[in-house]
C-alpha positions as CSV (number, residue, x, y, z in Angstrom):
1,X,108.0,39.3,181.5
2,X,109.7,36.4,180.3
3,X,107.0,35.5,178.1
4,X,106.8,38.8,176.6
5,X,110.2,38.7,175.9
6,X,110.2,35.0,174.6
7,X,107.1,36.2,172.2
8,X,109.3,39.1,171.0
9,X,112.2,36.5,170.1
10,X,109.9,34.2,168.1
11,X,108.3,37.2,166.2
12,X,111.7,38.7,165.0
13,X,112.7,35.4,164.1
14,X,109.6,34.4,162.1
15,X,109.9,38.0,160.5
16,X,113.7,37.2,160.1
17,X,113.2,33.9,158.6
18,X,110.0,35.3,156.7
19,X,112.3,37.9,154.6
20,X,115.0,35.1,153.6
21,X,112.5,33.2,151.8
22,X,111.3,36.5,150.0
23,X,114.8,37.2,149.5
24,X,115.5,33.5,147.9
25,X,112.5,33.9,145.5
26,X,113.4,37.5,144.6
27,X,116.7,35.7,143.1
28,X,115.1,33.2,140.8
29,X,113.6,34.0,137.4
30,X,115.4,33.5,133.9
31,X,118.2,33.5,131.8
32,X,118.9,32.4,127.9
33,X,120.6,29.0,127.7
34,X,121.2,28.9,124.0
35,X,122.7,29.9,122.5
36,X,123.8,30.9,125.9
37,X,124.0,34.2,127.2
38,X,126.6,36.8,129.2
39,X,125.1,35.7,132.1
40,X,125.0,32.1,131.5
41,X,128.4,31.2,130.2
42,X,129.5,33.0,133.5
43,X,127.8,30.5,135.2
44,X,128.9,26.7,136.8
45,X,125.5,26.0,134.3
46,X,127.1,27.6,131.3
47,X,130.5,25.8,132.0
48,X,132.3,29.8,133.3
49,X,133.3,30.0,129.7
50,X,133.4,34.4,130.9
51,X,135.1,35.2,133.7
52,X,134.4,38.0,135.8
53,X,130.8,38.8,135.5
54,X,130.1,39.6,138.9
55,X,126.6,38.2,140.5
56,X,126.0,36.7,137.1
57,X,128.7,33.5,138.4
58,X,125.9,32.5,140.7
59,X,122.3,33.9,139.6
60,X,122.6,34.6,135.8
61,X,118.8,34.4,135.8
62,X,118.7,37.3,138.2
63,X,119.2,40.5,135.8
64,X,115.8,42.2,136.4
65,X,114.7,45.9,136.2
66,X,111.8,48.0,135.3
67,X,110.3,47.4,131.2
68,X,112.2,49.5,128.8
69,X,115.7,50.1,130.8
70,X,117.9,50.5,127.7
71,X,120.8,52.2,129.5
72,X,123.5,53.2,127.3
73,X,126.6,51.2,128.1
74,X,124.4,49.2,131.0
75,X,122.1,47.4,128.6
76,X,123.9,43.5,129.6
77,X,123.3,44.2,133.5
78,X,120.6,46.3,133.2
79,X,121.7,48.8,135.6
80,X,121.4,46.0,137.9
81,X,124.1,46.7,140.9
82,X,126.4,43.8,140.9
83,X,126.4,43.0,137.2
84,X,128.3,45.7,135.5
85,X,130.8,43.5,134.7
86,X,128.4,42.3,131.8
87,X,128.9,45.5,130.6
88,X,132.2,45.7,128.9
89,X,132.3,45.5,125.6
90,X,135.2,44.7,123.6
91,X,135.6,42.8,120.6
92,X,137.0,39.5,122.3
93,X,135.8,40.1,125.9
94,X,133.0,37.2,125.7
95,X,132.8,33.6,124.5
96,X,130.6,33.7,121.1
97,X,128.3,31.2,120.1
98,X,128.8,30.5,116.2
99,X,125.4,30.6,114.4
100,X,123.9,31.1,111.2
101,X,121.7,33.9,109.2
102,X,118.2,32.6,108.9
103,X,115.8,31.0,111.5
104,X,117.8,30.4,115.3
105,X,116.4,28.7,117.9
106,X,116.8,30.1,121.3
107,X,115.7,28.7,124.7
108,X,114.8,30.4,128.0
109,X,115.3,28.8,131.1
110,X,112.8,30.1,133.8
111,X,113.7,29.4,137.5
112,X,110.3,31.2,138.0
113,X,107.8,31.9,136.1
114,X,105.7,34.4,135.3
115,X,102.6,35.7,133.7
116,X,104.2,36.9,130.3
117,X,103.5,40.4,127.8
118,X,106.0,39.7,125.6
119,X,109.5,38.0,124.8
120,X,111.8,40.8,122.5
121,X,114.7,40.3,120.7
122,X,116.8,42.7,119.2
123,X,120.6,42.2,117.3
124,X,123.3,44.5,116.3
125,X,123.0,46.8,113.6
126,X,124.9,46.0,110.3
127,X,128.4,47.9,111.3
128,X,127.7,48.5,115.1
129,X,131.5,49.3,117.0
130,X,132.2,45.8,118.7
131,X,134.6,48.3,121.0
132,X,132.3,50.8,122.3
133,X,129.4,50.2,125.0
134,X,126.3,48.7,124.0
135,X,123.5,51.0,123.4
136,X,120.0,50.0,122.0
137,X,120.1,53.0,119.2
138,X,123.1,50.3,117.7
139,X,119.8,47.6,117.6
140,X,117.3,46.4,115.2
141,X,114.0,44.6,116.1
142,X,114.2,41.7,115.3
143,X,111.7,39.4,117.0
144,X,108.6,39.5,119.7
145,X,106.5,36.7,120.8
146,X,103.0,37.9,122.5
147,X,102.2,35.2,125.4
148,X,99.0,37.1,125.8
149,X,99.5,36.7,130.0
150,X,100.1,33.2,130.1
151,X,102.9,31.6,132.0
152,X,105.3,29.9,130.4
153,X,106.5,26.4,131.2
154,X,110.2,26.2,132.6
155,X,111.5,26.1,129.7
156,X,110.8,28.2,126.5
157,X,111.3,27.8,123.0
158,X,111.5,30.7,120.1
159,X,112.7,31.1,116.7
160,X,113.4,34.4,115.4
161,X,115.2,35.2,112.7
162,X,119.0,36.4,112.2
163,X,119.2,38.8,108.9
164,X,121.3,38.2,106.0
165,X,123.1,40.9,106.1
166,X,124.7,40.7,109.9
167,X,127.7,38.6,109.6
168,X,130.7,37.9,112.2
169,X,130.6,39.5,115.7
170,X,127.1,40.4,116.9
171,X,125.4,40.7,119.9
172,X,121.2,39.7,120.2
173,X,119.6,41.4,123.3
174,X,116.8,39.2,124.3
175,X,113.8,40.6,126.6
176,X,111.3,38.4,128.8
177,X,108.4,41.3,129.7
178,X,106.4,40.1,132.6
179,X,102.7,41.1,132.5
180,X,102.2,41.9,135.7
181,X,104.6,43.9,137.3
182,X,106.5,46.7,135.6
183,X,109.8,44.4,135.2
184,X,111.5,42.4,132.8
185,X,114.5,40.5,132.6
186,X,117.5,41.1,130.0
187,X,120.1,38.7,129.1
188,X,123.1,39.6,126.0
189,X,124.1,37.0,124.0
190,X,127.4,37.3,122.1
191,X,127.2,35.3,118.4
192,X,129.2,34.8,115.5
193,X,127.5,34.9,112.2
194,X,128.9,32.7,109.5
């Protein structure tokens, strides 16, 4: 009996320990370092220029739902349960990144990677409402990078290019679509156009 019971205790615990790791992996993917996102100026890596994004303080790379979740008035958390503080939208609420019109670089950082579709960017419409919840009918296409189903190194580099006609507050909504698996990970970055 005791060595049923003793095999019992040493299978819950390897299952036990077995869905912690799962669980730590789950929490590990990407987030836009610069100019730096929501997400990441929230972070200890981004310096907590935000306060008060919820999860975002300790896994900015973390904001993960199915493809194509454009939730109006969710769009920086994706729906994602713990980082609806990314989601108010106010004129001053987040730290902006000062930038130009023309080419931008921006950079990923992946704390996994994955087999890639595509990377999307979008930006703010010429006279979007800085005070109303962001909704992607107030966006533009502005970018996409095909990775054909490669994976990407940890870090990734794009340029895409900011229009001449957006100046002062905007926000760019940047996209990493993994290829396979129906997610993709969001990140909202708050720029000012000079």
């Amino acid at each position: 009996m005791k060595k049923v019971m003793l095999k019992a205790v040493l299978v819950l615990g390897l299952l036990a320990g077995g869905l912690s790791v799962s669980a730590t992996v789950t929490h590990a993917h990407g987030y836009v370092s610069s100019p730096g996102s929501r997400a990441y100026f929230g972070s200890s890596q981004g310096g907590k220029l935000n306060k008060d994004v919820g999860r975002a303080e300790w896994e900015p790379q973390s904001i993960e739902a199915t493809k194509n979740t454009f939730i109006p008035g969710k769009l920086a958390s994706a729906g994602v349960s713990g980082f609806d503080p990314l989601d108010v939208q106010t004129a001053d609420r987040w730290h902006k990144t000062d930038i130009t019109t023309g080419p931008l670089a921006l950079t990923w950082t992946l704390t996994a990677r994955h087999r890639t579709s595509t990377w999307d960017y979008y930006i703010t419409k010429q006279g979007w409402d800085p005070n109303q919840p962001l909704d992607i009918k107030n966006f533009d296409l502005i970018g996409q990078v095909n990775d054909n189903a490669t994976i990407p190194a940890a870090t990734v580099n794009h340029t895409i290019t900011i229009p001449a006609d957006r100046k002062g507050y905007h926000v760019i909504y940047a996209v990493w679509n993994v290829y396979d698996t129906t997610n993709a990970f969001y990140q909202a970055i708050d720029v000012n156009i000079k």
